[in-house]
C-alpha positions as CSV (number, residue, x, y, z in Angstrom):
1,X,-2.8,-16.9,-102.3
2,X,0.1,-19.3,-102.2
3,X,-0.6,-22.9,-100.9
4,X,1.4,-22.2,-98.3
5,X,-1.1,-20.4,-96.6
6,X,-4.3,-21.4,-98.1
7,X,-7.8,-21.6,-95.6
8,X,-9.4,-24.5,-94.7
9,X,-12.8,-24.3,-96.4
10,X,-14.7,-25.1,-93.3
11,X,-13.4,-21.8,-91.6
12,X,-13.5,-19.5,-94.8
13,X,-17.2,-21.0,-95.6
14,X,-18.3,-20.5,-91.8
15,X,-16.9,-16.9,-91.9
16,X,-17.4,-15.7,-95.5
17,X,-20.6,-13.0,-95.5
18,X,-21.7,-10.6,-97.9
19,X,-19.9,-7.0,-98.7
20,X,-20.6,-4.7,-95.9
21,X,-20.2,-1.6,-93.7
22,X,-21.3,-0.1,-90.7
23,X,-24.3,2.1,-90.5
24,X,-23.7,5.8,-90.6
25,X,-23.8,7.8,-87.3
26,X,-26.8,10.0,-87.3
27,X,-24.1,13.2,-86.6
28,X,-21.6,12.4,-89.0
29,X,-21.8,11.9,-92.4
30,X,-19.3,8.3,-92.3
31,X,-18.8,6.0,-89.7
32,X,-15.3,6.9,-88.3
33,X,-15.2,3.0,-86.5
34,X,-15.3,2.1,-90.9
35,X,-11.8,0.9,-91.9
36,X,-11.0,1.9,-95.6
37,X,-7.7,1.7,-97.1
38,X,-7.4,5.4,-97.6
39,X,-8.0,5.9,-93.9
40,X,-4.9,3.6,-93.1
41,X,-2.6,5.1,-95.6
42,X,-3.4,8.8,-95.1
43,X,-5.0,9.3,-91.8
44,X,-3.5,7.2,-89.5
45,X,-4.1,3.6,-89.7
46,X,-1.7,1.3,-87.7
47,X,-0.5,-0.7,-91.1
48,X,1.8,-3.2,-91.9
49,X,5.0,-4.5,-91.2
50,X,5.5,-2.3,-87.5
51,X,4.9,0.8,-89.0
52,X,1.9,4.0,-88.6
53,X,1.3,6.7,-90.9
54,X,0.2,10.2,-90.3
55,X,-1.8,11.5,-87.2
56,X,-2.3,14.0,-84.9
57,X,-0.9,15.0,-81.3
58,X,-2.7,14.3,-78.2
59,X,-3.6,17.3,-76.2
60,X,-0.6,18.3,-73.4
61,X,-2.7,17.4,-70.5
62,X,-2.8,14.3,-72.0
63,X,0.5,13.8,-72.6
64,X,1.6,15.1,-69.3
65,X,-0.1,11.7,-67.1
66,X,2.1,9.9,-65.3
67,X,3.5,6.3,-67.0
68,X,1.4,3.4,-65.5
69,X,1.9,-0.4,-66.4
70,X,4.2,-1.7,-63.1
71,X,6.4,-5.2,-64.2
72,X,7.6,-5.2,-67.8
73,X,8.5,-7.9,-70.9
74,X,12.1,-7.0,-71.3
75,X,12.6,-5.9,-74.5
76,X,14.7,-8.8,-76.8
77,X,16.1,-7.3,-79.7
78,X,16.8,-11.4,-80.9
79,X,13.4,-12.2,-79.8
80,X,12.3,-14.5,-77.6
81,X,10.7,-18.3,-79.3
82,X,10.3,-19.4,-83.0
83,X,8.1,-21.7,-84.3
84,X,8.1,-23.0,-88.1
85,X,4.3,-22.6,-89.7
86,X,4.0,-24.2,-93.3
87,X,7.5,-22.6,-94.0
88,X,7.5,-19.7,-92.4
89,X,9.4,-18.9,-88.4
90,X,6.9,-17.1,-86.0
91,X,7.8,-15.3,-82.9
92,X,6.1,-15.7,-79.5
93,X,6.7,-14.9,-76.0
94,X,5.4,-17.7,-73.1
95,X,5.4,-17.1,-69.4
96,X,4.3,-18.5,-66.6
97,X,2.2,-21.6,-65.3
98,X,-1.9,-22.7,-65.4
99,X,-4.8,-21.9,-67.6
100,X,-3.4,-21.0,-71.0
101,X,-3.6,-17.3,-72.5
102,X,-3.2,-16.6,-75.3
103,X,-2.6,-12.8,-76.7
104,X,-2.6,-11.0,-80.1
105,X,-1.9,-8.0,-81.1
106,X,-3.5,-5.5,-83.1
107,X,-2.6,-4.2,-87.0
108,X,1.2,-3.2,-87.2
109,X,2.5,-4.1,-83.4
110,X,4.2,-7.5,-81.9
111,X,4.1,-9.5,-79.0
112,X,6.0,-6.7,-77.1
113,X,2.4,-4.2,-77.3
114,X,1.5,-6.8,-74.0
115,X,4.5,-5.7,-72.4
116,X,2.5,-4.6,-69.1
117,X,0.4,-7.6,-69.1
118,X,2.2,-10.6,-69.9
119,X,4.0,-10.6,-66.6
120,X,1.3,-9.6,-64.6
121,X,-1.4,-12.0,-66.1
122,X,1.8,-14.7,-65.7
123,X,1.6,-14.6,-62.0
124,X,-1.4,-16.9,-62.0
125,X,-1.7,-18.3,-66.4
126,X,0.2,-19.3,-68.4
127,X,0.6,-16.5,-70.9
128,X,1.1,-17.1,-75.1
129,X,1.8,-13.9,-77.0
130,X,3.0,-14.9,-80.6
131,X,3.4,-12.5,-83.6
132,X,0.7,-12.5,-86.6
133,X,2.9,-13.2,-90.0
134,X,3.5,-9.9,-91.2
135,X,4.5,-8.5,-88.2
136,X,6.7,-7.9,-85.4
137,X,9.6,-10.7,-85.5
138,X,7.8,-13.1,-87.7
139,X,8.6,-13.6,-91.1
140,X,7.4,-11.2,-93.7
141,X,6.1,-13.8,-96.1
142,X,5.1,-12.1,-99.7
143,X,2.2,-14.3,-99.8
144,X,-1.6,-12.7,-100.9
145,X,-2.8,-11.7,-97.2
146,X,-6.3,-13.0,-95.9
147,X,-7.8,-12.2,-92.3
148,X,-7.9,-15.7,-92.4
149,X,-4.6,-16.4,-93.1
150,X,-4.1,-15.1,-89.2
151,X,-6.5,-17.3,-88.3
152,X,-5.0,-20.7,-89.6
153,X,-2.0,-19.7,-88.2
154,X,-3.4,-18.9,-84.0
155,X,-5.9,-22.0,-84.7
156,X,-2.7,-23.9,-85.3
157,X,-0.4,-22.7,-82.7
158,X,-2.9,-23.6,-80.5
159,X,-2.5,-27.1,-81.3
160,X,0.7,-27.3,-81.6
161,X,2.2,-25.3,-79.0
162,X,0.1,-24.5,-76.6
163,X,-2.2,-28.1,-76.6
164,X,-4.5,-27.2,-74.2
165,X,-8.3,-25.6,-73.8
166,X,-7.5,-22.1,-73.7
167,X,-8.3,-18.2,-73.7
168,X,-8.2,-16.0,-76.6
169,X,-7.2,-12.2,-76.1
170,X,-6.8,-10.2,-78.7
171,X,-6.5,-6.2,-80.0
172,X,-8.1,-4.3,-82.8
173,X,-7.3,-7.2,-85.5
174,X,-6.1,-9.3,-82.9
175,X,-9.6,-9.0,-82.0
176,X,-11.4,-9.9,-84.7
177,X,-8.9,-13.2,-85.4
178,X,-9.5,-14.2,-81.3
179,X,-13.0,-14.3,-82.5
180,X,-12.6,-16.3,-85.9
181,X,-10.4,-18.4,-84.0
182,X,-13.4,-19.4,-81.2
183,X,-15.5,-20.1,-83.9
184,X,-12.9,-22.1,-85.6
185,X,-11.4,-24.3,-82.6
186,X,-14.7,-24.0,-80.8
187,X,-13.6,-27.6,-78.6
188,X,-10.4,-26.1,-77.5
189,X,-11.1,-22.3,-76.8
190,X,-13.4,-21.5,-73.7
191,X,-13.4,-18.1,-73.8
192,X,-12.7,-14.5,-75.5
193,X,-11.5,-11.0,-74.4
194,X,-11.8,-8.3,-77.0
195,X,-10.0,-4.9,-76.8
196,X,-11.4,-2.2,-79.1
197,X,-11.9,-4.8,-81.8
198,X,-11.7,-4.9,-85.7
199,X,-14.4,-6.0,-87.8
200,X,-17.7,-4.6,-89.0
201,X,-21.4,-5.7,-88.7
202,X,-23.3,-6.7,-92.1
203,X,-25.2,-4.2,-93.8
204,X,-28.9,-6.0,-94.9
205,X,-29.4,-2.7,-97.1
206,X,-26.6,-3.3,-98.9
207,X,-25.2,-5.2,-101.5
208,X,-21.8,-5.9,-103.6
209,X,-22.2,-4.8,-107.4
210,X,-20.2,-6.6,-109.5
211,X,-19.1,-4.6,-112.4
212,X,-18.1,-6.6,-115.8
213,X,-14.1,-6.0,-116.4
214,X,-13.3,-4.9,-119.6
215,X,-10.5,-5.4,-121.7
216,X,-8.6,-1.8,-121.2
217,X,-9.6,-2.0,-117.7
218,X,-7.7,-5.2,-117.7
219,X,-4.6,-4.5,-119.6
220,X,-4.3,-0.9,-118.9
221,X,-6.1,0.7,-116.1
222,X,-5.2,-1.6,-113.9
223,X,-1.5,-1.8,-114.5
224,X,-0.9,2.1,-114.4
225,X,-2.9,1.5,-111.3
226,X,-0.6,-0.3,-109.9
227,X,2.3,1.2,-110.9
228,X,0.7,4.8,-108.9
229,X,-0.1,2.7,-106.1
230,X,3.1,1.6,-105.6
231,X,5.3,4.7,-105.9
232,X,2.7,6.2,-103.6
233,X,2.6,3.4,-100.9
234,X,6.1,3.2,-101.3
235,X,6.9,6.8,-100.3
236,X,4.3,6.5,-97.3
237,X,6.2,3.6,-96.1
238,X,9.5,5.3,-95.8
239,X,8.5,8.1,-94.0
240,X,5.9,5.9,-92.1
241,X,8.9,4.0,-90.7
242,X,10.8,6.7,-89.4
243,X,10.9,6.8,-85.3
244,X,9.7,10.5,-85.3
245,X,6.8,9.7,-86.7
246,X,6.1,6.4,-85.3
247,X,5.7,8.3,-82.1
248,X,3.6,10.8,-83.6
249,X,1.0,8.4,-84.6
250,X,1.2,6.3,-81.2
251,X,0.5,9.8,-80.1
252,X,-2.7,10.6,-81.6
253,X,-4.1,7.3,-80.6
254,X,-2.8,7.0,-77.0
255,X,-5.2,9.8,-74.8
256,X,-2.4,9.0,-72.2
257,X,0.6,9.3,-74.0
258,X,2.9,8.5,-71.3
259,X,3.7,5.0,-72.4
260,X,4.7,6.3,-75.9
261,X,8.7,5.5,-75.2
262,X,11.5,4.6,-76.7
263,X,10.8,0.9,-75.7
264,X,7.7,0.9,-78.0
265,X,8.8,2.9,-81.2
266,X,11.7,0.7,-81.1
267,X,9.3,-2.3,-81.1
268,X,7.5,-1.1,-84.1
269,X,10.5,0.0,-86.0
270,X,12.4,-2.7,-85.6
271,X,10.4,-5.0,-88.1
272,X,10.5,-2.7,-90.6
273,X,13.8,-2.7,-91.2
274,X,13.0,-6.2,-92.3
275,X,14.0,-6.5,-96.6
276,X,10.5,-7.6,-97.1
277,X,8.9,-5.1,-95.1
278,X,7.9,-3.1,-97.8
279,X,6.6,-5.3,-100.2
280,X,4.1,-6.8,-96.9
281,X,3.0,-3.1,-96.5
282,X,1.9,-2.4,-100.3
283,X,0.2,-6.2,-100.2
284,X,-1.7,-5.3,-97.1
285,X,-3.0,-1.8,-98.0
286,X,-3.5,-3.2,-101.8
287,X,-5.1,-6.2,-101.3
288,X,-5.8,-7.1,-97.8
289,X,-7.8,-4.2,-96.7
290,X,-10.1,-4.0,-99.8
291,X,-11.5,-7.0,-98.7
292,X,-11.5,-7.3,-95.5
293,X,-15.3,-6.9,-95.1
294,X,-15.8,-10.5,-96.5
295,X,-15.7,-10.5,-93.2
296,X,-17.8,-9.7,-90.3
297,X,-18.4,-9.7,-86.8
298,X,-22.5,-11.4,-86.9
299,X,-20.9,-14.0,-88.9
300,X,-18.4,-14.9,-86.3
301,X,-20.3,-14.4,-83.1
302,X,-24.0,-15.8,-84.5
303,X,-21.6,-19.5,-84.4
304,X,-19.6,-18.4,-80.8
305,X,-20.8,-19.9,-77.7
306,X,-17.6,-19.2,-75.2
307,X,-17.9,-16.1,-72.8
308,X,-16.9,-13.0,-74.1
309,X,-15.6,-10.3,-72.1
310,X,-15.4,-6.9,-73.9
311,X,-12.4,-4.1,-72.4
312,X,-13.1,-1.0,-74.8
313,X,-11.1,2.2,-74.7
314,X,-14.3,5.0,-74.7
315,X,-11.7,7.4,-76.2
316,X,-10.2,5.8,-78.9
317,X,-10.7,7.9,-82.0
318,X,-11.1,5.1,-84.3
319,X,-13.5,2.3,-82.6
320,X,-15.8,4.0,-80.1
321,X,-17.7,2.6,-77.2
322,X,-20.7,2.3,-79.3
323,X,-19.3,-0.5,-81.3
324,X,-19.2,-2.4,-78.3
325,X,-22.5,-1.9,-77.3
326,X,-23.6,-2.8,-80.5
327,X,-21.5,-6.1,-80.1
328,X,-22.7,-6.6,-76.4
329,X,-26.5,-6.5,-77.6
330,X,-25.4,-9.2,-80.4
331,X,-23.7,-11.5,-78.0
332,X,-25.6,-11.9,-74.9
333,X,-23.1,-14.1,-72.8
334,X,-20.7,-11.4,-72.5
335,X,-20.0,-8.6,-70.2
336,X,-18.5,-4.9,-70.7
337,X,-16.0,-3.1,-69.1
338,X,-15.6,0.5,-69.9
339,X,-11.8,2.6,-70.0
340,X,-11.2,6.0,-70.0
341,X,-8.6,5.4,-72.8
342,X,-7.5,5.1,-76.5
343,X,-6.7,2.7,-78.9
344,X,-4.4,0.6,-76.8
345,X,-6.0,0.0,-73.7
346,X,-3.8,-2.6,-72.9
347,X,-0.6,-0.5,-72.9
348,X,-2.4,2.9,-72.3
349,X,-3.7,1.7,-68.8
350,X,-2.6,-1.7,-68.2
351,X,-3.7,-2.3,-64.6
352,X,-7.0,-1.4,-65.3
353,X,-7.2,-3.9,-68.2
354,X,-5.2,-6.3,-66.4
355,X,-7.7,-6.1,-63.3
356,X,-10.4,-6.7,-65.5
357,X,-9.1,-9.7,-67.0
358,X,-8.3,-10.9,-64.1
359,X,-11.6,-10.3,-62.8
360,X,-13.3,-11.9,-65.9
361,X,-11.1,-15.1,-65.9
362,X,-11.4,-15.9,-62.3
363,X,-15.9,-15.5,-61.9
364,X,-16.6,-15.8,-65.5
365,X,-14.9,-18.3,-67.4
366,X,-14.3,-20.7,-64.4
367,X,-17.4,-19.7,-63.1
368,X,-20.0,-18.7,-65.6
369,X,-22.0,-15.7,-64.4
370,X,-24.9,-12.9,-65.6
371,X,-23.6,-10.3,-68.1
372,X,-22.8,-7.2,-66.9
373,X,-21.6,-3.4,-67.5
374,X,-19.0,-1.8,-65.7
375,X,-17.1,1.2,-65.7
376,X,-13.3,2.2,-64.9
């Protein structure tokens, strides 16, 4: 990894945990909530750089619902505000006045996936919504990815910009940095939202192998490796970037698909017309996603002591509700709000999620309360 971005070794210790996946489901041979780098470059994976690879379409009733969301971001082709990180410009969106929010998005999107919140939620915070490097309208620095490289970045435009004890809200791996981020900046951050969140529990029963690399593997296998790797990923993302099949993908993870418009496949196309675009993409699937389980969720929320509020889409075909069961029975100051949705909750049904932020901000964090379940 380039200096640039390297951790702080307080946060990478703190976070650091052994190899791991999820437990199998009892009815199904792998855990479908698992991320694995052939399930993001061949199933469907939101990936890097605003762009989605292959998936199936929603049913037509699905597709049929009417759009929902009420005030929007407008769409900024420019963008809206930069700020320089250790060399590199990032992109965020701030509106309105009060408690600080701040938003991030999930693997592949951009500020502009809060579209339906941000002004809504503005009426009564002051809403953050910045861009992970990597994506959206942030620079596509050709540095060695790290989940805590997203980490460092939020934990220090919270200093910076916003300057102030805050919320964290955050989507699939938004979700799982809003979380390292708490434990992180655990003075400045006084609460957490998770939407159908990243990250995986640690396996006791299992643990990494480390196999001796020999000198072919080295200077041969690996190389050619490479080389297939990258004609392979490289194909994928050129036809991964293409509008058609941007919406597709949205699609297949949106039970509503309503809200798949032009608005959004623009926003995720955009960025990949970006020179470096490609070259983020192939780091990402490559390196990045192999080790992502370094990582896991006990690690991060056995040091958490903020409220946690937990907004899951029941449908979504990737992180089910049971994950967030699972996380609700490991964290007990947090409460659970249940969605008939995908994916996206936030811009699949963004009233409902909006209500129960609202909700959660105004009796829990201001006013600590019981946990509790709800459904939508």
């Amino acid at each position: 990894m380039s200096a640039s971005c390297a951790l702080t070794p307080s946060v990478r210790t703190e976070l650091l945990s052994k190899r791991s996946t999820f437990p199998a489901q009892t009815r199904r041979p792998r855990n479908k909530c698992e991320i694995s780098r052939r399930d993001f470059a061949v199933r469907g994976g939101i990936v890097a750089s605003g762009v989605s690879v292959m998936g199936s379409p929603p049913s037509p009733s699905a597709a049929s619902q009417p759009l929902q969301g009420g005030e929007r971001l407008a769409f900024k082709p420019e963008g809206y505000n930069f700020w320089e990180w250790r060399g590199h410009k990032i992109h965020y969106v701030v509106q309105g006045e009060g408690l600080p929010l701040v938003l991030i998005h999930g693997f592949g999107a951009s500020v502009f996936h809060w579209r339906y919140n941000i002004p809504e939620l503005a009426k009564k915070y002051k809403v953050y919504a910045l861009d992970l490097l990597g994506f959206g309208w942030s620079d596509k620095a050709l540095i060695e990815y790290d989940a805590m490289v997203w980490t460092d970045q939020v934990i220090d435009f919270i200093k910076e910009i916003v300057k102030e004890p805050t919320v964290v809200v955050g989507n699939s791996l938004g979700g799982f940095t809003a979380l390292s981020v708490a434990v992180g900046l655990p003075e400045q951050v006084t609460g957490v939202a998770l939407l159908n969140s990243a990250g995986q529990f640690a396996s006791e029963s299992r643990k990494t192998e480390e196999v001796e690399e020999t000198v072919i593997t080295k200077f041969i296998v690996k190389p050619l490796k490479e080389v297939f790797q990258r004609v392979v990923l490289g194909f994928l993302f050129w036809q991964a970037k293409q509008p058609s099949r941007i919406e597709s993908v949205l699609k297949s993870v949106y039970i509503n698909a309503a809200n798949v418009d032009d608005y959004l496949v623009e926003s995720i196309s955009k960025p990949a017309t970006d020179p470096n675009a490609g070259e983020v993409y192939y780091r990402l699937m490559t390196r990045f996603l192999t080790n992502q389980s370094r990582y896991t969720l006990d690690s991060v929320l056995s040091k958490m002591t903020c409220p946690l509020l937990l907004v899951w889409g029941d449908l979504d075909p990737w992180v089910g509700p049971a994950k967030a069961e699972k996380i609700k029975a490991f964290y007990s100051n947090s409460s659970l709000v249940h969605l008939q949705a995908g994916h996206c909750p936030h811009d699949e049904v963004p009233e409902a999620v909006n209500i129960a932020l609202l909700d959660w901000l105004s009796n829990v964090v201001s006013k600590p309360s019981s946990p509790e379940v709800s459904e939508v």
